[in-house]
N, CA and C atoms of all chains as a GROMACS GRO file, in nm:
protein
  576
    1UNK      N    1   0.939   3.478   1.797
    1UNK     CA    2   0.929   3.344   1.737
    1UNK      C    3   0.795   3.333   1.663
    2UNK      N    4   0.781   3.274   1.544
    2UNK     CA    5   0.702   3.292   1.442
    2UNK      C    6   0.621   3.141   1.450
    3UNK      N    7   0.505   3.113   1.411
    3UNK     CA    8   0.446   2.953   1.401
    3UNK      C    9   0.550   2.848   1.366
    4UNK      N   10   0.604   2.917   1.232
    4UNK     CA   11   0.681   2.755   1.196
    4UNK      C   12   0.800   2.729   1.323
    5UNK      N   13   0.878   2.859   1.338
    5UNK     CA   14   0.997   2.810   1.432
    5UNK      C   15   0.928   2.768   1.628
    6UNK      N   16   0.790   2.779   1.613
    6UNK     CA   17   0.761   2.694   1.723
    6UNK      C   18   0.733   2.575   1.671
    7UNK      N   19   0.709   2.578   1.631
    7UNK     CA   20   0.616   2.420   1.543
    7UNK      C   21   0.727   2.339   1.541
    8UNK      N   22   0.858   2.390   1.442
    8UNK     CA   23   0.970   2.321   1.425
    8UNK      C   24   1.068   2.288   1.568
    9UNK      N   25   1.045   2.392   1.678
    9UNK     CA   26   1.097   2.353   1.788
    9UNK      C   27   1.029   2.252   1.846
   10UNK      N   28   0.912   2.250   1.868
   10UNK     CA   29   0.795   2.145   1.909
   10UNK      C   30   0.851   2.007   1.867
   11UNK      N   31   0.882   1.994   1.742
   11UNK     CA   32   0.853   1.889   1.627
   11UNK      C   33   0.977   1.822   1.661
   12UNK      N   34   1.107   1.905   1.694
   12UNK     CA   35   1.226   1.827   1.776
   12UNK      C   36   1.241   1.711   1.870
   13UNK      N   37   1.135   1.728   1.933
   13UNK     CA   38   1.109   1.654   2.061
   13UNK      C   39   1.034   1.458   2.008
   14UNK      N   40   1.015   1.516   1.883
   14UNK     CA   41   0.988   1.424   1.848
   14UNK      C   42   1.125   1.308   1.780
   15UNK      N   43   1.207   1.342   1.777
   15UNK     CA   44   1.340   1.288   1.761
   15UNK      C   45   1.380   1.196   1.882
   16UNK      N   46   1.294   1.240   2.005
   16UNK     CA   47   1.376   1.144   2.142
   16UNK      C   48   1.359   0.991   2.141
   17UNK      N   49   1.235   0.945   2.089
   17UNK     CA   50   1.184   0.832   2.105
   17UNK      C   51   1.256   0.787   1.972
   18UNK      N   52   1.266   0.832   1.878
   18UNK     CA   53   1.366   0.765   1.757
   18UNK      C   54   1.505   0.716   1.781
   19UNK      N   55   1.541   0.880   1.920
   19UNK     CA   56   1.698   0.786   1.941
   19UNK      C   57   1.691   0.692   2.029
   20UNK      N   58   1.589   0.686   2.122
   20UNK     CA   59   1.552   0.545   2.215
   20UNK      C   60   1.595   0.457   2.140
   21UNK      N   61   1.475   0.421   2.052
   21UNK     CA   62   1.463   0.312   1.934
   21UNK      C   63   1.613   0.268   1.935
   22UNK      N   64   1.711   0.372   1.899
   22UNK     CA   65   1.809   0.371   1.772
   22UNK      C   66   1.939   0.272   1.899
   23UNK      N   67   1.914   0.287   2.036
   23UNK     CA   68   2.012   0.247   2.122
   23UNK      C   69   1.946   0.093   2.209
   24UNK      N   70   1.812   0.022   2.117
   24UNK     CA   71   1.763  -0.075   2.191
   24UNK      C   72   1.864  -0.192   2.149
   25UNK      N   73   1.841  -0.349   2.154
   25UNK     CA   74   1.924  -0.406   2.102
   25UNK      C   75   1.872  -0.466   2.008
   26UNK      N   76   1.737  -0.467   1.950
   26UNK     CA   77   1.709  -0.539   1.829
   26UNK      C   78   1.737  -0.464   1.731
   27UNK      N   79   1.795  -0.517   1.603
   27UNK     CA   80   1.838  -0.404   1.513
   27UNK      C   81   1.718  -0.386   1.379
   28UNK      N   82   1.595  -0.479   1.416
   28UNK     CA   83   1.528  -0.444   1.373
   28UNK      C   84   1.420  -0.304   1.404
   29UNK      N   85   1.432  -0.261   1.541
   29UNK     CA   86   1.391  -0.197   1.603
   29UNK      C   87   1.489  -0.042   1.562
   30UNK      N   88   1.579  -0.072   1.599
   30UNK     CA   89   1.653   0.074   1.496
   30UNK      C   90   1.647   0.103   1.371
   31UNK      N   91   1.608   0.023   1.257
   31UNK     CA   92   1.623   0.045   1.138
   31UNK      C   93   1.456   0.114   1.161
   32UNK      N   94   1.387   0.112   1.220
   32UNK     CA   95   1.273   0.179   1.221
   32UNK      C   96   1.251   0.307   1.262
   33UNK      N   97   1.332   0.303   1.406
   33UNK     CA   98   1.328   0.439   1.465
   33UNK      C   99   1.451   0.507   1.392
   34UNK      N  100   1.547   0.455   1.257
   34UNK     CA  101   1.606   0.566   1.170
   34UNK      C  102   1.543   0.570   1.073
   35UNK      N  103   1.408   0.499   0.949
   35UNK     CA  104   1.332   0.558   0.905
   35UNK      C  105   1.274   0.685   0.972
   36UNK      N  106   1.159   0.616   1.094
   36UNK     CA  107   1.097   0.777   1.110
   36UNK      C  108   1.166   0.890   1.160
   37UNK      N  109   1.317   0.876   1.198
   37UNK     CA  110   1.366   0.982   1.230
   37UNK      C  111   1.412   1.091   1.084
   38UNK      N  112   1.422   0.996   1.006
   38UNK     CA  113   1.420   1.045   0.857
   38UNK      C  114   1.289   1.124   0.790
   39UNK      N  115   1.192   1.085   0.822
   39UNK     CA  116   1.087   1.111   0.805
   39UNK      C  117   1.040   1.279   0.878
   40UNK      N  118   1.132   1.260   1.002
   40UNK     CA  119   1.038   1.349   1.095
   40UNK      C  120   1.168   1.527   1.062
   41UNK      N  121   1.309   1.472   1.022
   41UNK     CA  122   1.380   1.543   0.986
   41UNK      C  123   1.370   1.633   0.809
   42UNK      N  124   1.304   1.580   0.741
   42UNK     CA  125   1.239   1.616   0.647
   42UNK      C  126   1.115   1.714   0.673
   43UNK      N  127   1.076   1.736   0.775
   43UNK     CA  128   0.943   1.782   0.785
   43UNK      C  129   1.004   1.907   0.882
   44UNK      N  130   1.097   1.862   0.972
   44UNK     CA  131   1.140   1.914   1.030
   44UNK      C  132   1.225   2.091   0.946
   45UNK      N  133   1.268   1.987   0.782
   45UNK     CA  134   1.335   2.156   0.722
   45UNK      C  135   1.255   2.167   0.667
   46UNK      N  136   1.104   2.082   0.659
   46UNK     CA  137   1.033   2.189   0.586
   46UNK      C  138   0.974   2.316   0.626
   47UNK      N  139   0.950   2.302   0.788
   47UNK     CA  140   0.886   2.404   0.897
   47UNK      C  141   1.052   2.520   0.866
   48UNK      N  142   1.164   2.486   0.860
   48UNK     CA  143   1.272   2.560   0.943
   48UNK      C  144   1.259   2.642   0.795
   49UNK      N  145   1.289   2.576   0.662
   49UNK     CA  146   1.317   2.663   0.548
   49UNK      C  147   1.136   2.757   0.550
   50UNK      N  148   1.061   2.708   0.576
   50UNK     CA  149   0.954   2.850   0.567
   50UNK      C  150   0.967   2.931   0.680
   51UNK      N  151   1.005   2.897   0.817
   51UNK     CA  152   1.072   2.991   0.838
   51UNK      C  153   1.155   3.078   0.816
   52UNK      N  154   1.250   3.058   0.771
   52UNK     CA  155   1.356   3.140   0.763
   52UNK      C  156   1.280   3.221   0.625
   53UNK      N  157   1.231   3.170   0.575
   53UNK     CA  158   1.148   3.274   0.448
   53UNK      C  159   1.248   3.237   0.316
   54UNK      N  160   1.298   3.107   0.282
   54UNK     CA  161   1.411   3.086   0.180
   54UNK      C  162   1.375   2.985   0.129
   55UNK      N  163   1.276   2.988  -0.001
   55UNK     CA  164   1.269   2.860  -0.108
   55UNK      C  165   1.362   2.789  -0.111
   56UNK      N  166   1.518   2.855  -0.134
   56UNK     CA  167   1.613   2.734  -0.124
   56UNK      C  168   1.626   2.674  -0.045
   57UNK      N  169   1.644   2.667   0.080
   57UNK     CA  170   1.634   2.549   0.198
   57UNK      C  171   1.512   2.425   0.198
   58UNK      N  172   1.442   2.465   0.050
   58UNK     CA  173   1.312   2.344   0.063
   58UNK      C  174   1.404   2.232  -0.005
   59UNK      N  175   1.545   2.260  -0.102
   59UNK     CA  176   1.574   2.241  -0.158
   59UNK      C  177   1.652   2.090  -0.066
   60UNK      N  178   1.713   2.124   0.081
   60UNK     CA  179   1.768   2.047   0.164
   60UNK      C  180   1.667   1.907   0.176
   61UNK      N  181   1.512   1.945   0.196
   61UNK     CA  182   1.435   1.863   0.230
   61UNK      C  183   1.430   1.770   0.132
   62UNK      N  184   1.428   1.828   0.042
   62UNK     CA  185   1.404   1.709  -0.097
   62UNK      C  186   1.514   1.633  -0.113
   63UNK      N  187   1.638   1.658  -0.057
   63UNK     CA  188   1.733   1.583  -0.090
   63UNK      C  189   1.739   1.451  -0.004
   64UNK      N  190   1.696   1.552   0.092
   64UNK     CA  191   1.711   1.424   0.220
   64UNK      C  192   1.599   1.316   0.226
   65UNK      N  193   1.507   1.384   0.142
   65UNK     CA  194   1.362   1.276   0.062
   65UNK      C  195   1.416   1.152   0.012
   66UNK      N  196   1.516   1.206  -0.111
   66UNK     CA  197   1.599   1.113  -0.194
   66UNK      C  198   1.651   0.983  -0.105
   67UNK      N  199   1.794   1.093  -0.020
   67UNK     CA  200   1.882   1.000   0.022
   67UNK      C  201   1.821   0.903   0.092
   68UNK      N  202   1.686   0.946   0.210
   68UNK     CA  203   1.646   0.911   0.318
   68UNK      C  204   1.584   0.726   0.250
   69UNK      N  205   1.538   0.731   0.085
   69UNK     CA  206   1.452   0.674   0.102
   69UNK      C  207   1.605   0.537   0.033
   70UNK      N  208   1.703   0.595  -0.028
   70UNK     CA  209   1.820   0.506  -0.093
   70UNK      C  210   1.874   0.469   0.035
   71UNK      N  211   1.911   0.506   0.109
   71UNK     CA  212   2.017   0.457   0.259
   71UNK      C  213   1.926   0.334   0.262
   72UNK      N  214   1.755   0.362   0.339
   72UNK     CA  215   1.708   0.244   0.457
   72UNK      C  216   1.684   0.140   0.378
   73UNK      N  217   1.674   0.186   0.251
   73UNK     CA  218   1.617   0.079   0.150
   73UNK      C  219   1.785   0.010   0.135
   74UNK      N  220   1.883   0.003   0.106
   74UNK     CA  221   1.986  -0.062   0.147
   74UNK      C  222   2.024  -0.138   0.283
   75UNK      N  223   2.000  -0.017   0.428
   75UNK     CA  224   1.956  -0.120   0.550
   75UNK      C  225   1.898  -0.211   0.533
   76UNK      N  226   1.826  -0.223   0.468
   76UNK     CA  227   1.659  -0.359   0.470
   76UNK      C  228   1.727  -0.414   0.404
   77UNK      N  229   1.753  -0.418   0.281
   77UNK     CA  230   1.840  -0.523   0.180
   77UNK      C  231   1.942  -0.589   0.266
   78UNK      N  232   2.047  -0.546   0.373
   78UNK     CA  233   2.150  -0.573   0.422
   78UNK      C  234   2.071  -0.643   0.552
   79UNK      N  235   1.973  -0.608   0.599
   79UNK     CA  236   1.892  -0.702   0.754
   79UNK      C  237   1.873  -0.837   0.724
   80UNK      N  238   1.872  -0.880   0.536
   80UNK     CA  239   1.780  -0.963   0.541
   80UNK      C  240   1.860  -1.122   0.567
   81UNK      N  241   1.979  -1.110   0.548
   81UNK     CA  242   2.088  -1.195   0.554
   81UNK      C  243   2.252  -1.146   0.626
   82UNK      N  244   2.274  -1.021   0.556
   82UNK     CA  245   2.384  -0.967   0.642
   82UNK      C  246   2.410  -0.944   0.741
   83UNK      N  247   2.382  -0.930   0.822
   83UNK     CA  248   2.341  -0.819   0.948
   83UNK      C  249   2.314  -0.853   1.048
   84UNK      N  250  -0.786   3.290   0.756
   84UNK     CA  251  -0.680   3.117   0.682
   84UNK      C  252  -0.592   3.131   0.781
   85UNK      N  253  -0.532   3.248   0.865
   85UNK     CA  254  -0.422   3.221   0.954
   85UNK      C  255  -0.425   3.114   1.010
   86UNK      N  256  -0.583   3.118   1.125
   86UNK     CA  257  -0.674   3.013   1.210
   86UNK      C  258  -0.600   2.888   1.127
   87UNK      N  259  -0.683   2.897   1.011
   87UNK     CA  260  -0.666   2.765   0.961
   87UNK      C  261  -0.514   2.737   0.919
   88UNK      N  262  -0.457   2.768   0.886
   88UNK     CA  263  -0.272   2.769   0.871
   88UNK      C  264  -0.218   2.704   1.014
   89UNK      N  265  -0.252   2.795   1.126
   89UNK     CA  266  -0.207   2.734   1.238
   89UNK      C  267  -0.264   2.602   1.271
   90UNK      N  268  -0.373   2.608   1.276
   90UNK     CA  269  -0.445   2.447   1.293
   90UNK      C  270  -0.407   2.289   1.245
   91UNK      N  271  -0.348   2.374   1.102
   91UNK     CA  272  -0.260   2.262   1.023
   91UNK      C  273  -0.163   2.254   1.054
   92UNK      N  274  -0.064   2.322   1.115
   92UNK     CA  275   0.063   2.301   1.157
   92UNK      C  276   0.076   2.206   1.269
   93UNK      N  277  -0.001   2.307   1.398
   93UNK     CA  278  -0.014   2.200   1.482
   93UNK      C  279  -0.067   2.035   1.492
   94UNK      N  280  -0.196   2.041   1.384
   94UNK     CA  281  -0.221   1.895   1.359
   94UNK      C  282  -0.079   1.784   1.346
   95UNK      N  283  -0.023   1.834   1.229
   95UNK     CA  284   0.093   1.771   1.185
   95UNK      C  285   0.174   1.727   1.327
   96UNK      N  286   0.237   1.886   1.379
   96UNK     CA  287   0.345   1.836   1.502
   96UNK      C  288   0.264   1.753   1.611
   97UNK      N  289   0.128   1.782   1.587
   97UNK     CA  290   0.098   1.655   1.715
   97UNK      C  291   0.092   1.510   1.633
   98UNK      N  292   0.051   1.505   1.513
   98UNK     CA  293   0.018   1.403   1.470
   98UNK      C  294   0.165   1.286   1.474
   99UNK      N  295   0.301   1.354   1.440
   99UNK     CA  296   0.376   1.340   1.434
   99UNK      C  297   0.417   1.296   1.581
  100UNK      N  298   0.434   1.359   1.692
  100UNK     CA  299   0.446   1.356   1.794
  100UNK      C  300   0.360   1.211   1.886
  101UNK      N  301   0.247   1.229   1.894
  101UNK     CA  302   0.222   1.101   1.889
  101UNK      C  303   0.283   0.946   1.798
  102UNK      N  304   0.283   0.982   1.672
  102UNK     CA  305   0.353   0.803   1.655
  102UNK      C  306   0.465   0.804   1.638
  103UNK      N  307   0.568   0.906   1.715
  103UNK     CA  308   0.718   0.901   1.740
  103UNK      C  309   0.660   0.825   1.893
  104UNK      N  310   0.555   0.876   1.991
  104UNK     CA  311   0.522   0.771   2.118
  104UNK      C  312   0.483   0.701   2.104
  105UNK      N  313   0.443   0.652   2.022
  105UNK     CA  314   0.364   0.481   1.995
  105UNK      C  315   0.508   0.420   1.912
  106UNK      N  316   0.602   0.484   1.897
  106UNK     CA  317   0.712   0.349   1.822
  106UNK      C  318   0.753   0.280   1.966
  107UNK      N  319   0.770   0.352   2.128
  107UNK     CA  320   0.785   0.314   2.216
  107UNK      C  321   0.748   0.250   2.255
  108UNK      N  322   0.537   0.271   2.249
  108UNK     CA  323   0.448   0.137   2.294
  108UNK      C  324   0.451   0.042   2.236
  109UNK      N  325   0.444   0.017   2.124
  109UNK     CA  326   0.445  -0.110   2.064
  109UNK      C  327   0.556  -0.198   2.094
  110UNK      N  328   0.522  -0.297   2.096
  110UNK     CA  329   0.617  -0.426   2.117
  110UNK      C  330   0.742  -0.472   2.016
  111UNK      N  331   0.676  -0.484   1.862
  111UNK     CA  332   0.744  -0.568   1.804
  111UNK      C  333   0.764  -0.469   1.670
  112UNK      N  334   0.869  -0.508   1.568
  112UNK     CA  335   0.902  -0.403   1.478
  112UNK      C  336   0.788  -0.412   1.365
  113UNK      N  337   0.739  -0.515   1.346
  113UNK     CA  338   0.629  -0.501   1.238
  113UNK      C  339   0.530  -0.359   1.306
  114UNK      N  340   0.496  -0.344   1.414
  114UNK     CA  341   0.381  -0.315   1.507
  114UNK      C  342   0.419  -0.105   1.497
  115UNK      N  343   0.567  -0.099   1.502
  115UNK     CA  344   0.645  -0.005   1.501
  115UNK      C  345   0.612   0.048   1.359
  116UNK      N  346   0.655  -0.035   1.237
  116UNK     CA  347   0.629   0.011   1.087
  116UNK      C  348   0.505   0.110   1.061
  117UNK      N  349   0.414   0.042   1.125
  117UNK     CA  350   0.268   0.100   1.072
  117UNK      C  351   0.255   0.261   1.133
  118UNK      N  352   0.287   0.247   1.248
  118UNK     CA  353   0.298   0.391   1.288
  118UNK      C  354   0.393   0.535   1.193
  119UNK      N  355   0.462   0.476   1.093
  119UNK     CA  356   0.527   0.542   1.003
  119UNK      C  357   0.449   0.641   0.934
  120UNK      N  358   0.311   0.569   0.838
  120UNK     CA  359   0.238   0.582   0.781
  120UNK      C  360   0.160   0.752   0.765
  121UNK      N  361   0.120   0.755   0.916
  121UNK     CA  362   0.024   0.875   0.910
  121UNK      C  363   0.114   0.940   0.916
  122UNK      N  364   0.283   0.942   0.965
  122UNK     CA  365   0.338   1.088   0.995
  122UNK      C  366   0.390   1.112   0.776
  123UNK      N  367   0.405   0.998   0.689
  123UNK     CA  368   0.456   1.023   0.609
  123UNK      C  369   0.417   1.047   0.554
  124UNK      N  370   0.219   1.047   0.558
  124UNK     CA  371   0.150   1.090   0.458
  124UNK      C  372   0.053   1.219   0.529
  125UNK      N  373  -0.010   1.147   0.559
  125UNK     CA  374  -0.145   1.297   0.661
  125UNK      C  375  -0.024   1.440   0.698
  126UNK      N  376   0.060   1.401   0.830
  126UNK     CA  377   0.158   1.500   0.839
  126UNK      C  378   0.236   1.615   0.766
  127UNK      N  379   0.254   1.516   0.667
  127UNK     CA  380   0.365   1.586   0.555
  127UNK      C  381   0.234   1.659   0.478
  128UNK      N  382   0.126   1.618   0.400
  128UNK     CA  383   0.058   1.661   0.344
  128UNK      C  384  -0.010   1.803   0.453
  129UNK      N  385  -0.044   1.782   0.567
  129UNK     CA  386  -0.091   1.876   0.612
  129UNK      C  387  -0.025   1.985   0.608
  130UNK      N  388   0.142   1.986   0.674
  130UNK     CA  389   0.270   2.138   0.622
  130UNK      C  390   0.270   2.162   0.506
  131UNK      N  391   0.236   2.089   0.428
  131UNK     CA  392   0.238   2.119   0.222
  131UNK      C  393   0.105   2.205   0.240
  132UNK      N  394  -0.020   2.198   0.283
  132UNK     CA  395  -0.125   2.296   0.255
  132UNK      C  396  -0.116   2.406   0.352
  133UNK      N  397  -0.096   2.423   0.449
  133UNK     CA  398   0.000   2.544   0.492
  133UNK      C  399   0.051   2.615   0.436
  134UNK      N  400   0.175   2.563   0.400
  134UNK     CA  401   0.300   2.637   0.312
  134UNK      C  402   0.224   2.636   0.253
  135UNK      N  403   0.115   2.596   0.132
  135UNK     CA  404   0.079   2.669   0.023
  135UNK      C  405  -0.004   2.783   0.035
  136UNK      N  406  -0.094   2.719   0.156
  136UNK     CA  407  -0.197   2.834   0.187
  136UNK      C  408  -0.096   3.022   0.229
  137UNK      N  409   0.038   2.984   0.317
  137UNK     CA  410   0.051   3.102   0.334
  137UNK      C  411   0.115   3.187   0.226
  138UNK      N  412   0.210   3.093   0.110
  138UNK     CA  413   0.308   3.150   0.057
  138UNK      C  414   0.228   3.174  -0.096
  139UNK      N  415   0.047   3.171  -0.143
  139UNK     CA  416  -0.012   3.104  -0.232
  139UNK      C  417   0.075   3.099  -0.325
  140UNK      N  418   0.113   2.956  -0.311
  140UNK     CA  419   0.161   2.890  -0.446
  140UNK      C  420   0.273   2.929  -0.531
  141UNK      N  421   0.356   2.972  -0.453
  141UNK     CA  422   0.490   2.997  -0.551
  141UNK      C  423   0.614   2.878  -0.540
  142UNK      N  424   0.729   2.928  -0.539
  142UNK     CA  425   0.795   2.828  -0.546
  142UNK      C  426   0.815   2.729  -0.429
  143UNK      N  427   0.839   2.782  -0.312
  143UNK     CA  428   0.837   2.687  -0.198
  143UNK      C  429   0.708   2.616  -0.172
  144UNK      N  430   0.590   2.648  -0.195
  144UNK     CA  431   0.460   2.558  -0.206
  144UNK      C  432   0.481   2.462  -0.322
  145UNK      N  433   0.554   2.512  -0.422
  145UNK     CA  434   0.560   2.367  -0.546
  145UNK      C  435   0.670   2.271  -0.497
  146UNK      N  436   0.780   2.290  -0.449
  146UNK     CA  437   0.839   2.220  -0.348
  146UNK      C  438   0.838   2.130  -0.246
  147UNK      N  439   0.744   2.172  -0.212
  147UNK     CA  440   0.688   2.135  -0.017
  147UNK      C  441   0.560   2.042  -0.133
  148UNK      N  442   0.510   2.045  -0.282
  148UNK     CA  443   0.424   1.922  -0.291
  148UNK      C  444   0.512   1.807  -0.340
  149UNK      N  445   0.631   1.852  -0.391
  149UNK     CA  446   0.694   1.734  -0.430
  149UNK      C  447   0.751   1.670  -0.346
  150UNK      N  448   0.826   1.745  -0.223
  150UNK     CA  449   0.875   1.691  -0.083
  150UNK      C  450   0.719   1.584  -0.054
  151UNK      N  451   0.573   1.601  -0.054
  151UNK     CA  452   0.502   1.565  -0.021
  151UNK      C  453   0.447   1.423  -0.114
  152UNK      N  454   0.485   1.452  -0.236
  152UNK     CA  455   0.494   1.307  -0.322
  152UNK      C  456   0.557   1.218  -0.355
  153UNK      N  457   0.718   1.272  -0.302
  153UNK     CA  458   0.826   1.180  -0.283
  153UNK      C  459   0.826   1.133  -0.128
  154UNK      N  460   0.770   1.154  -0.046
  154UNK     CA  461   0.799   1.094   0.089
  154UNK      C  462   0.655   1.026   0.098
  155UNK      N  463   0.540   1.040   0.050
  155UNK     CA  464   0.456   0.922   0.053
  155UNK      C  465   0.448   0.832  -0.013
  156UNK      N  466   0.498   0.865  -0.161
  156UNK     CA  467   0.554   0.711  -0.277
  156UNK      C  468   0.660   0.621  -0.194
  157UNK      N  469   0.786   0.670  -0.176
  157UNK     CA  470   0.863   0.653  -0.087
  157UNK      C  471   0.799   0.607  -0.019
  158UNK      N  472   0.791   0.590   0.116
  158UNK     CA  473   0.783   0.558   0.231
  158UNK      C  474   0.660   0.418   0.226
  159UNK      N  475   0.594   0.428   0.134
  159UNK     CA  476   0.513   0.349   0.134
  159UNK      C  477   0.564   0.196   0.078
  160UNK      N  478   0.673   0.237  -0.039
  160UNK     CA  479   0.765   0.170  -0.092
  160UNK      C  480   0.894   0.099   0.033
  161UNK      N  481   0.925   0.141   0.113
  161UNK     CA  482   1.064   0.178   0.224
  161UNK      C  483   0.948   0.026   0.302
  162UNK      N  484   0.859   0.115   0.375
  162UNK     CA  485   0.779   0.007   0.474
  162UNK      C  486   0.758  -0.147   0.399
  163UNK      N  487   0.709  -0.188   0.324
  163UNK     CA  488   0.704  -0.260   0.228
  163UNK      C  489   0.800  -0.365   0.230
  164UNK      N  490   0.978  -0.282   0.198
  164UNK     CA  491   1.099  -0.375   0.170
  164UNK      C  492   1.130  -0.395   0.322
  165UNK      N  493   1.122  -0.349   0.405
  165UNK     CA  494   1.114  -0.322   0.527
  165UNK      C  495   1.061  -0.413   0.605
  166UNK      N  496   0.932  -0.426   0.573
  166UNK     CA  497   0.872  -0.578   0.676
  166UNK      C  498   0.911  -0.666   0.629
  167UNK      N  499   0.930  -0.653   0.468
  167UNK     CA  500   0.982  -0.786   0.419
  167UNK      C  501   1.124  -0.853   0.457
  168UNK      N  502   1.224  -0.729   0.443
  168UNK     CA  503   1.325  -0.803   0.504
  168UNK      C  504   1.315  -0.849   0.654
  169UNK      N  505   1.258  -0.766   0.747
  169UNK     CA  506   1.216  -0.863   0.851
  169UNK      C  507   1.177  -1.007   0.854
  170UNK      N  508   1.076  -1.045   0.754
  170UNK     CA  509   1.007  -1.182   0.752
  170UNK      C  510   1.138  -1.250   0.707
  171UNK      N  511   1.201  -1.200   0.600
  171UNK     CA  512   1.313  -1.313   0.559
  171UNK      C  513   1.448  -1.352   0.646
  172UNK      N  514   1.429  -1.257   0.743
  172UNK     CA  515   1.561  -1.235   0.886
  172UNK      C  516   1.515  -1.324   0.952
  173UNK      N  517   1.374  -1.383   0.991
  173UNK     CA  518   1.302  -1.423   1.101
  173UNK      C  519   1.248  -1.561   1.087
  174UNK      N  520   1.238  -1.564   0.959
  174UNK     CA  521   1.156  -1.702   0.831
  174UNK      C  522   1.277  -1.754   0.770
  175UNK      N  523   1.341  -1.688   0.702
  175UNK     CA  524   1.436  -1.775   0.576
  175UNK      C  525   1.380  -1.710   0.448
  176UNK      N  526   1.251  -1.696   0.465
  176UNK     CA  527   1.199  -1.667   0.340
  176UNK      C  528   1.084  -1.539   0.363
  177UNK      N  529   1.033  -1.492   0.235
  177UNK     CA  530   0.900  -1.373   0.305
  177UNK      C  531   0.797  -1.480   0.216
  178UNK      N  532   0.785  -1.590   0.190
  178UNK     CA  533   0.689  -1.628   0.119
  178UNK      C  534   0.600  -1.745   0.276
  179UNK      N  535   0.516  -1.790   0.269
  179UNK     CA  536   0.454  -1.852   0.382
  179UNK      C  537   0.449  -1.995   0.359
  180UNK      N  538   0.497  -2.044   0.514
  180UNK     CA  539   0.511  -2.178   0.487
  180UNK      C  540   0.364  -2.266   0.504
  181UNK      N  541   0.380  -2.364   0.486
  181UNK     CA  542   0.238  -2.441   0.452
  181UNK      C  543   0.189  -2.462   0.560
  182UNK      N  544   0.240  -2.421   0.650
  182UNK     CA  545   0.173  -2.477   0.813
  182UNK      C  546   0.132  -2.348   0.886
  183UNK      N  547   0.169  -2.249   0.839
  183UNK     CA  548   0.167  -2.113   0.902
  183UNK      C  549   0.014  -2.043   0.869
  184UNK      N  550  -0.007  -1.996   0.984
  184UNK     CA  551  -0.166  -1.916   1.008
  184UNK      C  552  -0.110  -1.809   1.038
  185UNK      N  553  -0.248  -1.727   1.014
  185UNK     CA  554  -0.204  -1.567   1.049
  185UNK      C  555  -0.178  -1.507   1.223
  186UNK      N  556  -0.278  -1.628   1.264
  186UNK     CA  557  -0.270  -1.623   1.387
  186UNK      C  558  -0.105  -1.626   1.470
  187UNK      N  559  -0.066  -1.758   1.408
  187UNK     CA  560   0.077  -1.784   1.487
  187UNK      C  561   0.179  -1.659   1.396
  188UNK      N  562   0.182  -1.622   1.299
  188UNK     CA  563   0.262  -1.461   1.276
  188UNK      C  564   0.292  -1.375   1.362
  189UNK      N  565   0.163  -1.314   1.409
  189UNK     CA  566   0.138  -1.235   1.564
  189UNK      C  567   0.203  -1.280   1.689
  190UNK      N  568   0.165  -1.389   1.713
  190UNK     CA  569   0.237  -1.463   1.841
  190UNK      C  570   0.363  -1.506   1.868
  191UNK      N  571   0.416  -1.519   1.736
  191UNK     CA  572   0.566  -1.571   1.690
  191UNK      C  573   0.702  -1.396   1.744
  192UNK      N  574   0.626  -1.356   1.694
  192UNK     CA  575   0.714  -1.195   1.719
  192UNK      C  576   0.658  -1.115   1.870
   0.00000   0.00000   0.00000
């Protein structure tokens, strides 16, 4: 096992307290702990694609940059009255 | 630079690691937001000089800076619409009413 794929195993653990968040009952409280779980999953392929030694897998991270930031930004729009 | 490669990695996964445990401590979701911050900027920026430092500068280091300028524009943008729709879930409105102090904000949530 190489730095990044400890680092990136390490960095997993950081997902637990996001799914806490994600099962409390304020739903303001989940729309947070699924930002930073977004946040932490991005970082997460950035450790896994330099592991694996494959520029293209940086390619996953950036997407999920994109989507990550179009989804919550729709959550929030939808908290503010819908929801 | 290894030293220093590793040093940065780990900074990140702890840095990270810690305010995934502080979304727990905190009380209230405004209180939760702020803890976003360092993992989306310090964090991310710290694996971007890594990856550049080990791979100098080819394509996955030009990558890993744009992953690093889209998730701190972003995110800074995200938190933002984010508290706001909170205030307007909680208020009616995100603008402040004429009777409201900063004080009772805090106490209210």
């Amino acid at each position: 096992m190489n730095l990044w794929e400890a680092a990136a195993t390490v960095l997993i653990f950081g997902l637990l307290p996001c799914g806490v968040l994600l099962f409390r009952n304020r739903i303001e409280d989940r729309l947070v702990g699924l930002e930073m779980a977004g946040v932490v999953e991005v970082m997460l392929l950035m450790l896994l694609a330099q592991a694996l030694g494959n520029s293209v897998y940086f390619d996953l991270a950036l997407a999920l940059a994109f989507m990550m930031f179009g989804g919550n930004l729709v959550f929030a729009r939808f908290l503010e009255s819908w929801m | 630079m290894s030293l220093f490669i590793h040093l940065l990695v780990w900074f990140a996964v702890a840095l990270t690691l810690l305010c995934c445990a502080a979304l727990l401590i905190m009380r209230t979701p405004i209180e939760r937001l702020h803890y976003m911050a360092p993992v989306s900027t310090f964090a991310v920026l710290a694996v971007t000089i890594a990856i550049a430092c080990e791979t100098r500068f080819n394509q996955a280091a030009v990558k890993s800076i744009l992953i690093l300028v889209i998730i701190s524009l972003t995110n800074s943008v995200l938190a933002h619409a984010t508290a706001r729709a909170f205030r307007i879930r909680n208020s009616g409105s995100w603008q402040p009413k004429a009777d409201e102090h900063m004080n009772d904000l805090t106490r209210k949530e």
